[in-house]
N, C-alpha and C positions, 0 to 999 in steps of 0.2 A: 509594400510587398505582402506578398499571401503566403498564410505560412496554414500549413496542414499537419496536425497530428494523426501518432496511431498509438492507439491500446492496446497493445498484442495480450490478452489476458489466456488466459486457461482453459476457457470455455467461448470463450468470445473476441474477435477483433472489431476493432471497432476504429471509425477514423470522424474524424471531426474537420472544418477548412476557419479560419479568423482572415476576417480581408484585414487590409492596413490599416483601420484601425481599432482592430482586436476583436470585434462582433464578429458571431459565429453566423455561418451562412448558410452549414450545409453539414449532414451527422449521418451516418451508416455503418452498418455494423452487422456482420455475417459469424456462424458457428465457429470456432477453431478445430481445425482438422488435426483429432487427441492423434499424440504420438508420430505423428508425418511433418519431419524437420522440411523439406522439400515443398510439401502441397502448402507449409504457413506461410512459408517465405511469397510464394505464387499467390495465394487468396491476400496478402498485403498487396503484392505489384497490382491484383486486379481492384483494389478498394481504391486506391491511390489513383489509377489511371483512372476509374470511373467517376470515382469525383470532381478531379479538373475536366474530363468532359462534362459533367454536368453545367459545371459552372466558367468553362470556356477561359480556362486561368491555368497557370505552372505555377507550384507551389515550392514552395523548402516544404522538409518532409523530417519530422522529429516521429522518434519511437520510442515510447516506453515498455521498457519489457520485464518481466521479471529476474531477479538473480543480478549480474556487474558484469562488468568488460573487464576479463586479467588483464591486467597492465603488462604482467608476464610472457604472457601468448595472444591478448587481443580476443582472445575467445571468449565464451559467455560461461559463467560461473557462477553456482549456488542459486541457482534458478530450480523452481519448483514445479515448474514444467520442463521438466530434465530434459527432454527431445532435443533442449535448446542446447544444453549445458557439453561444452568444447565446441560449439560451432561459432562459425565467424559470420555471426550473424549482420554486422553492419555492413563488411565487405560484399556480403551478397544481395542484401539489399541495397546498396549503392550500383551494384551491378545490373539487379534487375532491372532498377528505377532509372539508370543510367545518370545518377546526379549522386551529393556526397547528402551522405545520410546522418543525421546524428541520432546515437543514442542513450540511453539515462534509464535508471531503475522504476518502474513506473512509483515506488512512496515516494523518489525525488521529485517527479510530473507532479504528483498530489501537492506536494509541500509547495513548488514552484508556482503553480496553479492559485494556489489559497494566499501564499504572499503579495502574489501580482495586483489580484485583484477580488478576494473571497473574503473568507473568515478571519482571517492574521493582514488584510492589508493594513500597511503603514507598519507594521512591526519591524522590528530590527532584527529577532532570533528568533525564526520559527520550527520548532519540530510537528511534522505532517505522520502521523499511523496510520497504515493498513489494517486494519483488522477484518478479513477474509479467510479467504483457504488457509492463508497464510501470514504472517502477521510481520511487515516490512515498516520502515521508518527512513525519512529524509529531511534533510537540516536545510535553512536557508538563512542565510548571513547579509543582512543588508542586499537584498534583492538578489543576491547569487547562490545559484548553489554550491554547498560544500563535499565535495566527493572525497575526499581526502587521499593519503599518499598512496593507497591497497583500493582503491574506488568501492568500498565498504563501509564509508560513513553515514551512521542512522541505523545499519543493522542490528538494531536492537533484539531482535525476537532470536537468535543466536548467541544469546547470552544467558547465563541459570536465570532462572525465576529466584528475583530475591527473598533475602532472609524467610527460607522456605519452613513449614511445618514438616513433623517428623511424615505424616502420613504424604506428606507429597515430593518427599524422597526415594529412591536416585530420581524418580519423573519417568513418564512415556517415551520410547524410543521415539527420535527424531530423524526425518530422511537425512539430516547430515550427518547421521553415523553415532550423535551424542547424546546421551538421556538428562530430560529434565531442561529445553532450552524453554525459554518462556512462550514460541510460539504453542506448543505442544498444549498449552495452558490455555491460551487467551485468544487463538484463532478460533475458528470456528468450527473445523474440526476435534478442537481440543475439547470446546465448549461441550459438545454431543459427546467427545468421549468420555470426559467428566459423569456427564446426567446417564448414561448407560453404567459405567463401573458404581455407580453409587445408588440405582432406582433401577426397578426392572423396564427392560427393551430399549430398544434406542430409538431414539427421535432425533429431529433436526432441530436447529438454533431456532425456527418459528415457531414448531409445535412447545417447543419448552417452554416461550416467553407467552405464547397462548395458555398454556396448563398452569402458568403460575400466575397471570392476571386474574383466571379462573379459581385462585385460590389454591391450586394444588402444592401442597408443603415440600415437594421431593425438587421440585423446578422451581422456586422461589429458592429452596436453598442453594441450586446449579447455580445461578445468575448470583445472589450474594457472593461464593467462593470466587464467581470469574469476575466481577468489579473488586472484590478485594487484590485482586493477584495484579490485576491491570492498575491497582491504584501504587503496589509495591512497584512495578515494574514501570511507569512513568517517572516514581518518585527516585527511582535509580537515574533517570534522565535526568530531572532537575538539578539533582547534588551533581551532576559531571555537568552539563550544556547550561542549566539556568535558562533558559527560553523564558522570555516574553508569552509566545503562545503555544500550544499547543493544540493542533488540528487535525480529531478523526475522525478517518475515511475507512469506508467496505461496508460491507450487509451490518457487521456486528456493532457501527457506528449508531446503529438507530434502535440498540437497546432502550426500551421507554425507561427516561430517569438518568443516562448511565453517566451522563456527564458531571451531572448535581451529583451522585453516588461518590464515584470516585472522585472529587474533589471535595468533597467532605473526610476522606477516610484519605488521601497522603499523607497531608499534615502530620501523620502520625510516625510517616516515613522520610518527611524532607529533613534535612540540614540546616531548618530554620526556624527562626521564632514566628513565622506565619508565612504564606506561601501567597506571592502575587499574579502567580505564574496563572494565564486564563486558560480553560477547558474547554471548546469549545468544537460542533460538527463543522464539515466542509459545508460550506456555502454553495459548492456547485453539485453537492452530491457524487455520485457516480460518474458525473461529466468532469472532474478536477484531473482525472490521470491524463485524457487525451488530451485537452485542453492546457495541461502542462507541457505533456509534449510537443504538441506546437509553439509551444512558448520556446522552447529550445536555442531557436534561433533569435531571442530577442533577450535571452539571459546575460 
């Protein structure tokens, strides 16, 4: 069976096809049409179609998208491309595509992705981070995903930034209403707004990590404060889940160092007399969301 994933991201769709026996065949990916719930839905049906004519195959069709499916209403929720957020996104996509659609938060894709066959395979408990616009997290148990009873398992970046310092109290407002969650910290946005509130002008997460290779002491210290926060806020993960591995994924993944960084500095925060737990990037890079979500149908 041929299974096709999609990426629905922020900026980007994206779809991927694995023939039956998992080798990818065929990869495209067109702009996201910002804030038109209607035209995403429509540039997925047209990515989807285009690719099985490409490739002269019907697919299963997994989606990862941002935010969860209420369990409540079935609708989409806590999605940071809001456009999305109350719509019944599966149903219409099953409609358009005329076949049953499944879908998954895309940090679950990531983690599913990386367990099957990446950076955590053969692990038995892996947690998979986004660290992007946004900063998302999904659990895998013995090759399955764990959604749990609120389909909100792994949302870590929704939670305070632990054992926080005075100056980084209450925290930046967050689009869900609360100050101080740890995305606000440790995504990428957070990142730029740190190095603006504490050095003149704003920059982006590249120009900082360029200014600070360059030497510049204002972005050397950005980046120490955001691997120290990511190192508290993983080590919150370990004392609750204990993973085996841990694998991150998004642009902020390929901070030079960040892995070695923050796994030198939890320890300071685990629950234990030494931390076995490995740090490690995604192995398929940027390809792990879609590539999970076509996994979907073999979870």
């Amino acid at each position: 069976m041929w299974h096709l994933g999609v990426d629905l991201g922020g900026t980007k769709i994206e779809v991927a096809v694995l023939d039956p026996d998992g080798h990818e065949c065929l990869r495209r990916r067109v702009p996201t049409p910002q804030g038109n719930y209607a035209a995403t839905v429509e540039a997925v049906g047209e990515l989807v179609e285009s690719a099985e004519q490409a490739l002269g195959v019907r697919c299963t069709v997994g989606v990862g998208t941002p935010g969860a499916i209420s369990p409540a209403t079935g609708l989409i929720k806590n999605a940071n491309s809001t456009c999305l957020n109350g719509r019944a996104l599966g149903e219409d996509l099953t409609r358009r595509l005329g076949r049953e659609v499944r879908l998954a938060n895309d940090a679950n894709c990531l983690a599913l992705s990386e367990a099957a066959d990446g950076a955590a395979a053969g692990a038995a408990t892996v947690f998979a981070v986004i660290l992007g616009t946004g900063t998302g997290g999904g659990i895998v148990v013995d090759g399955r995903l764990l959604t749990g009873a609120n389909t909100i398992a792994g949302e870590w970046g929704h939670n305070p930034l632990p054992w926080p310092r005075d100056e980084e109290r209450p925290g930046p407002v967050c689009y869900c209403g609360r100050h101080g969650c740890l995305e606000t910290f440790i995504s990428g946005s957070g990142l730029a707004r740190d190095h603006a509130a504490t050095s003149s002008g704003g920059l982006a997460a590249q120009e900082i990590v360029r200014r600070a290779a360059a030497g510049d002491a204002a972005a050397r210290a950005t980046l120490d404060r955001h691997a120290d926060r990511l190192a508290r806020g993983l080590a919150s993960v370990i004392n609750v889940l204990d993973p085996e591995v841990i694998v991150l994924g998004g642009g902020l993944s390929n901070l030079p160092g960040l892995c070695a960084t923050v796994s030198e500095r939890w320890g300071e925060y685990v629950f234990s007399d030494r931390v076995d737990t490995r740090l490690v990037t995604a192995q398929h890079g940027d390809s792990s969301g879609v590539r999970g979500a076509a996994r979907l149908w073999t979870d």
